[in-house]
C-alpha positions as semicolon CSV with decimal commas, in nm:
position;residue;x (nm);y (nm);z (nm)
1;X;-3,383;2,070;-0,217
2;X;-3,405;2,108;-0,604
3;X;-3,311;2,484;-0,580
4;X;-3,054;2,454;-0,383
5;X;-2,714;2,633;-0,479
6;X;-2,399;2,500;-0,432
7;X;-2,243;2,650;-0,115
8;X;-2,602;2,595;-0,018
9;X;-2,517;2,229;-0,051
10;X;-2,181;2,254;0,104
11;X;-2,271;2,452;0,377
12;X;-2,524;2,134;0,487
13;X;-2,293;1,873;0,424
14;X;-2,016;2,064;0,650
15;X;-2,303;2,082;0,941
16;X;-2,359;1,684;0,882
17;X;-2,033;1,584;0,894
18;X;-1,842;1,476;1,173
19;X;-1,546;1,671;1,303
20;X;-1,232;1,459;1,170
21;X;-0,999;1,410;1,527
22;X;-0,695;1,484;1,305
23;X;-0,424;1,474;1,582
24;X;-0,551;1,115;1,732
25;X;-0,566;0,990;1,330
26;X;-0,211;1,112;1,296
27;X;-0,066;0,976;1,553
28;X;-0,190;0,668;1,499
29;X;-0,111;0,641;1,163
30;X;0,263;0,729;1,283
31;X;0,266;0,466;1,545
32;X;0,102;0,199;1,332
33;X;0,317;0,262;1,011
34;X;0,641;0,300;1,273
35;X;0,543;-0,067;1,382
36;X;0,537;-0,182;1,033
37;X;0,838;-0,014;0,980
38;X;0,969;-0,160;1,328
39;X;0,882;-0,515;1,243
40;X;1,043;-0,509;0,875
41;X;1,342;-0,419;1,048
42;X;1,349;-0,682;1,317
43;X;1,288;-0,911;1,059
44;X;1,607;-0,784;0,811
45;X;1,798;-0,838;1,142
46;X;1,682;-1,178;1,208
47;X;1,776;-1,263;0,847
48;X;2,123;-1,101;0,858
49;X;2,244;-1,206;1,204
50;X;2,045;-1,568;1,234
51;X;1,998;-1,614;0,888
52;X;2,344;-1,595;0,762
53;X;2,220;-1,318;0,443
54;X;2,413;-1,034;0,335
55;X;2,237;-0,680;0,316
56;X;2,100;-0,719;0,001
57;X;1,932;-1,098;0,032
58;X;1,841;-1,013;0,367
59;X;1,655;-0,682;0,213
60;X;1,503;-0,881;-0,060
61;X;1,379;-1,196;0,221
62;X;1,242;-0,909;0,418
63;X;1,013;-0,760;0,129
64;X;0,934;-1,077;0,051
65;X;0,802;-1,164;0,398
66;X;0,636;-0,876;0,452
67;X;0,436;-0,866;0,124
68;X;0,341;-1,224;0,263
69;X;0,245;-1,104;0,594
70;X;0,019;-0,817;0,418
71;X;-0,162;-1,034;0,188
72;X;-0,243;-1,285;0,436
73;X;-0,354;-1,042;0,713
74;X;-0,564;-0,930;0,396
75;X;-0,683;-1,250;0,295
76;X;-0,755;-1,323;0,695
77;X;-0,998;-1,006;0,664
78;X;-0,761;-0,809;0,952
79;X;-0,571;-0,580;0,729
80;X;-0,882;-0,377;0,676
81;X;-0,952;-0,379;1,071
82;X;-0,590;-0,282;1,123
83;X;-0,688;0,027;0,837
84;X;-0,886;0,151;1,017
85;X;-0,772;0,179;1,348
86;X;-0,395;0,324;1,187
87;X;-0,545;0,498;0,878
88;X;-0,263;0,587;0,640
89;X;-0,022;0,482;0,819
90;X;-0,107;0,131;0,676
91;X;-0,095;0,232;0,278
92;X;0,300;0,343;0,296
93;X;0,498;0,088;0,391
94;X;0,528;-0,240;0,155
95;X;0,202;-0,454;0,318
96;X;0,027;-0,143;0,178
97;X;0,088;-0,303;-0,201
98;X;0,073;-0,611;-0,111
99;X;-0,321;-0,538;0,026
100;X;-0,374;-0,384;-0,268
101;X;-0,291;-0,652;-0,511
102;X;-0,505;-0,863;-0,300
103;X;-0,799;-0,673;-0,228
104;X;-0,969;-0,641;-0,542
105;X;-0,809;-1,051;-0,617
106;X;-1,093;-1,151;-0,340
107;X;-1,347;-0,885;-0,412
108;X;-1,390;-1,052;-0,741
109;X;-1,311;-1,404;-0,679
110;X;-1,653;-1,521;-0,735
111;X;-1,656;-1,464;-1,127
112;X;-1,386;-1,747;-1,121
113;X;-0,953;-1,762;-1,069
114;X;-0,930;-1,669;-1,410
115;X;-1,173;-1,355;-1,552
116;X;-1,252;-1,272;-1,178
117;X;-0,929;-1,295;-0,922
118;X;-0,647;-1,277;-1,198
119;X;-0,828;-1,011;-1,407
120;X;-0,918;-0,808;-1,142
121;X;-0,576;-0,822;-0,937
122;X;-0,415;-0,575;-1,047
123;X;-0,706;-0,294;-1,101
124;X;-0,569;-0,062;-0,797
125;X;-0,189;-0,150;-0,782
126;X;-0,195;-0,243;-1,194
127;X;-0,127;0,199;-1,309
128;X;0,117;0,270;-0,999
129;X;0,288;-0,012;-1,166
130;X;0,267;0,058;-1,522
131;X;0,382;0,446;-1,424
132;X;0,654;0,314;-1,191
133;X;0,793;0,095;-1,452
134;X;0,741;0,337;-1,727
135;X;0,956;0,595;-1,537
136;X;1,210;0,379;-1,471
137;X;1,309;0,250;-1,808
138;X;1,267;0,584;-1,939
139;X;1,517;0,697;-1,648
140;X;1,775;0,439;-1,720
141;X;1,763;0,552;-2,110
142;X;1,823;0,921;-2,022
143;X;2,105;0,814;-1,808
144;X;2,259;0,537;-2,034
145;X;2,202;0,853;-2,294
146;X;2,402;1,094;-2,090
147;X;2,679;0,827;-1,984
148;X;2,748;0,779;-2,396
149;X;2,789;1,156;-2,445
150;X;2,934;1,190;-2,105
């Protein structure tokens, strides 16, 4: 094993591995995330028919909810059971972030609320938040920029 050369190495792992059932993982993943998508639209429906919201507070109610729903089914230790079963069609929609943010939050709850859950909460989500930001006040200067010359 010490002599071995690399696509001596990758030839072994390739006859250890499993063969990935790629059409069964993506059709789950599109059914799963669908049903995500299905529910956060039942639910913007609920709030703008029953709930009396216009588009916008009904679209804001319905993020809101669903982040809910995703951290708790994360907190409940299902979100990871649903994960696997679905695959990625759990990480796109919105209950994606919001098991992201608390994933690591109860990983590293044990070190204490402060230095452990708050510290650690943001360690996955925290860059794809920074760089989302980022972008976005740097894409409102260039086009308050080009509106002045404009």
């Amino acid at each position: 094993m010490k002599n071995m050369t690399q696509s001596g190495y990758k030839s072994l792992v390739e006859s250890k591995s499993p063969d990935s059932p790629l059409l069964k993982d993506m059709c789950f993943a599109f059914l799963i995330g669908g049903l995500i998508c299905m529910i956060g639209q039942g639910t913007s429906d609920i709030y703008t028919h029953f709930g009396n919201l216009g588009k916008e507070a009904a679209a804001s109610a319905t993020s809101i909810t669903l982040i809910f729903i995703g951290a708790l089914l994360t907190g409940l230790n299902l979100y990871d059971k649903i994960a696997k079963f679905a695959g990625a069609g759990t990480i796109v929609p919105i209950t994606g972030f919001a098991n992201s943010i608390v994933s690591p939050a109860m990983e590293y709850k044990s070190e204490g609320y402060v230095l452990g859950m708050a510290a650690k909460m943001f360690t996955i989500a925290g860059p794809v938040l920074v760089f989302g930001i980022s972008i976005s006040v740097l894409s409102g200067l260039v086009l308050w920029i080009f509106r002045i010359f404009a």
